[in-house]
Structures are given as C-alpha cells and as structure tokens.
C-alpha positions in Angstrom: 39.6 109.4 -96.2 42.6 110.3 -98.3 42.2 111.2 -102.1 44.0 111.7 -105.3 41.8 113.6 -107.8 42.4 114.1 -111.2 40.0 115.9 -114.0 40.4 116.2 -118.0 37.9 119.2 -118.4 37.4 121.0 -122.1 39.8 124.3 -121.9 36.4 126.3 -121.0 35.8 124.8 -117.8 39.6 124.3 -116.9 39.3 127.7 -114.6 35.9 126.7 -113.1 37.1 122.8 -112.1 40.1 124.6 -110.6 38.6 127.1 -108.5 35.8 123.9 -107.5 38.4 121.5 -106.3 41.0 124.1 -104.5 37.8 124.9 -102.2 38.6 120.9 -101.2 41.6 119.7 -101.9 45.6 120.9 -101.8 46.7 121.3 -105.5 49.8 119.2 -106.9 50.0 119.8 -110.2 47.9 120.8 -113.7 45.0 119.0 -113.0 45.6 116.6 -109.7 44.9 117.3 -106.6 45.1 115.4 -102.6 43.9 115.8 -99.8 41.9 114.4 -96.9 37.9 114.2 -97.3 35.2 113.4 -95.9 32.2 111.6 -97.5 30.0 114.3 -97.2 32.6 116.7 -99.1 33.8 114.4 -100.7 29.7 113.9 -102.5 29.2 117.7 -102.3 32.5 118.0 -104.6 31.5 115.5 -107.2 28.0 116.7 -107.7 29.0 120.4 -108.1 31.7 119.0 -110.6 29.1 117.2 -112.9 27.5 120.7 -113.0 30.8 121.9 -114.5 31.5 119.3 -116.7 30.0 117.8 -120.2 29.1 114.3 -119.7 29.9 113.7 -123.6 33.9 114.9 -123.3 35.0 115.5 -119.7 36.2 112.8 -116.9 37.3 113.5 -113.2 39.6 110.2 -111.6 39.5 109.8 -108.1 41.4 107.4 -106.1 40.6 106.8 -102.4 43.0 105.4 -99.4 42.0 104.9 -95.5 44.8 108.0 -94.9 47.8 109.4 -96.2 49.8 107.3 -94.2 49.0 104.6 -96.4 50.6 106.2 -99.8 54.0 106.4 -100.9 54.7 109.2 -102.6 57.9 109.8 -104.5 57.8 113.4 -106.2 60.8 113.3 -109.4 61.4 116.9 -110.1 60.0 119.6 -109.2 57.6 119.6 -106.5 54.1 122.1 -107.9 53.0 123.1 -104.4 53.7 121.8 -100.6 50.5 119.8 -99.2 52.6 120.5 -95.9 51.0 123.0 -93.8 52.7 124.9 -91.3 51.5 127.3 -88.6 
C-alpha cells in the first residue's frame, strides 16, 4: 500500500519520530512523509511511534491508497526531497 504520514510531536521527540519514520518512509517535508508499505511495517511503525509519542499532546495522520499510481500530486514550490530513486 501507498501512504502519506504526517506527525505533530512535542519539540522533544521531533528528532526521535524523524529518525523512526525515515527507517520507513521517503521524507517530503517537516513532518510528512510517503512511501510504499506493507501492513506488517506499516503496524511495526505505528506501534514503535506510540512509544515515542505522549498520548495527552501528540498525533501521527496517516492516509492510505492501493498505490501511488492512484494520487495526484502537484508539488507548488519547492520540492523538500525527491521520492524518485535512481540507480
């Protein structure tokens, strides 16, 4: 599966949420990431980022599609980071 994940974290855990969801996803911009997923990684992820976050203050947004293919994206500005990969 395709997601878009998004997390509003207390400034303390900003780093740590950053490091967890670059291990699984291509970073876009502050705080939003994409990528494909699979369930399994995709359960492993959120469970090691409700050991990061305070249930009281923090949320983490995820939006799921069958594939990229089924997006459109339009990126106004300056594109963060490439989610291209080239070999």
């Amino acid at each position: 599966m395709y997601i878009i994940l998004m997390y509003d974290v207390n400034e303390k855990r900003t780093g740590k949420m950053l490091k967890l969801c670059r291990k699984y996803l291509n970073w876009i911009q502050n705080s939003v990431f994409e990528g494909e997923i699979t369930e399994v990684k995709l359960k492993e992820l959120k469970n090691r980022a409700a050991l990061i976050m305070d249930n009281e203050t923090d949320s983490l947004i995820i939006f799921k599609s069958r594939s990229e293919r089924w997006l459109e994206k339009e990126i106004v500005g300056v594109e963060r980071a490439e989610t291209d990969n080239f070999l």
